[in-house]
C-alpha positions in Angstrom: -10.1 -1.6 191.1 -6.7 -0.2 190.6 -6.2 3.6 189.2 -5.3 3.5 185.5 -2.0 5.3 185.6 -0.6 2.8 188.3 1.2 -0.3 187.6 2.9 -2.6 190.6 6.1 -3.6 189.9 6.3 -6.2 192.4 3.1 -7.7 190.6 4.4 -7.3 186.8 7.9 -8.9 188.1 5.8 -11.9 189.7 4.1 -12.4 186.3 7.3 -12.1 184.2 9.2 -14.5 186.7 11.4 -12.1 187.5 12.7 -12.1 191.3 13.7 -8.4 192.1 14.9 -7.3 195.5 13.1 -4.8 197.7 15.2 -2.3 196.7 14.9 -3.1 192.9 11.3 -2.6 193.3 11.4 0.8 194.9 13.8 1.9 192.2 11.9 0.3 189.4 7.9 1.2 190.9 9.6 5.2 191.5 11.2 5.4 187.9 8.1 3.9 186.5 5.9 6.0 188.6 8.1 9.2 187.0 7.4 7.6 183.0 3.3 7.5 183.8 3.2 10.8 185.4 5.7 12.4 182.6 2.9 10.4 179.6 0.2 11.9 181.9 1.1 15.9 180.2 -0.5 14.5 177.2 -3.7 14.8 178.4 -2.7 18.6 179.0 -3.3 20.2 175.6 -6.5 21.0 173.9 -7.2 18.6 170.8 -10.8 19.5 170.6 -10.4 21.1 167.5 -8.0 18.5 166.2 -9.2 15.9 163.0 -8.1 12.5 164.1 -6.0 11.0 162.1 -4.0 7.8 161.4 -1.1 9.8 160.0 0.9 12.8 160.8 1.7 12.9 157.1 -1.1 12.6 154.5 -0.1 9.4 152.6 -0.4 8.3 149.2 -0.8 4.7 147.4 2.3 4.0 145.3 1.6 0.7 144.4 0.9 -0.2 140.7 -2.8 -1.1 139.2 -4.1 -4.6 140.3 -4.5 -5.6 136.5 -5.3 -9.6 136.2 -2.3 -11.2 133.7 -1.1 -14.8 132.9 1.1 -16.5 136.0 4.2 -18.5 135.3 3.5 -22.1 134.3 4.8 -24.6 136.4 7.6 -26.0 134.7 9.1 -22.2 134.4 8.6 -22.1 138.2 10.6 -25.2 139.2 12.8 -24.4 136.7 14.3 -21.7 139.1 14.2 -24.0 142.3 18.0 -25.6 143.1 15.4 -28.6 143.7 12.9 -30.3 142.7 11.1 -33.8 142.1 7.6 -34.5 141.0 6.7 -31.4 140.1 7.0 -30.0 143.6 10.2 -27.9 144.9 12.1 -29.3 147.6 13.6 -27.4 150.7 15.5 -28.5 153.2 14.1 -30.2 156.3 13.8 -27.9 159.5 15.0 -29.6 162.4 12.0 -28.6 165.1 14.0 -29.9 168.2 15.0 -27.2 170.7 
C-alpha cells in the first residue's frame, strides 16, 4: 500500500479527467509534495497535555428557550403567499432541463 503522506498526481488527474502534460505533473506532484511535507510539522509539537476540543473558543448557546406556543392558522399563512389556490401556496414551476 501507498505511504499516507503521498498522493500521485498523475492518478488524481486521471480520476478528475483532467489531461495534464508531463511537465504539469512534475510541477503539480513537486508543489504538492512541498504542501504534505510543510502539513507534516504538525505532527512536531507535543499535544500530550493538550484537552481536545471542538473549539479554539469556548462557545455559548444564544438561542432562545424551546417553549411550545400556538402556530399560525392556515388562512393567516396563505394570506402572505403572492399565490395561492385550494388552500395550498403556489410557486413557480422549476424548469429541470439542463
Amino acid at each position: 500500500m501507498a505511504d499516507a503522506t503521498h498522493i500521485d498526481v498523475s492518478y488524481v488527474a486521471n480520476l478528475a479527467r483532467i489531461n495534464l502534460t508531463e511537465e504539469e505533473a512534475e510541477l503539480f506532484q513537486g508543489q504538492l509534495n512541498q504542501v504534505l511535507k510543510y502539513v507534516e510539522q504538525l505532527n512536531e509539537p507535543d499535544i500530550s497535555n493538550v484537552a481536545p476540543t471542538a473549539h479554539a473558543m469556548p462557545l455559548v448557546n444564544v438561542l432562545r428557550d424551546d417553549i411550545p406556543r400556538a402556530s399560525m392558522d392556515q388562512d393567516t399563512a396563505i394570506s402572505n403567499a403572492p399565490a395561492a389556490r385550494d388552500g395550498q401556496i403556489l410557486v413557480p414551476k422549476i424548469n429541470d432541463q439542463f
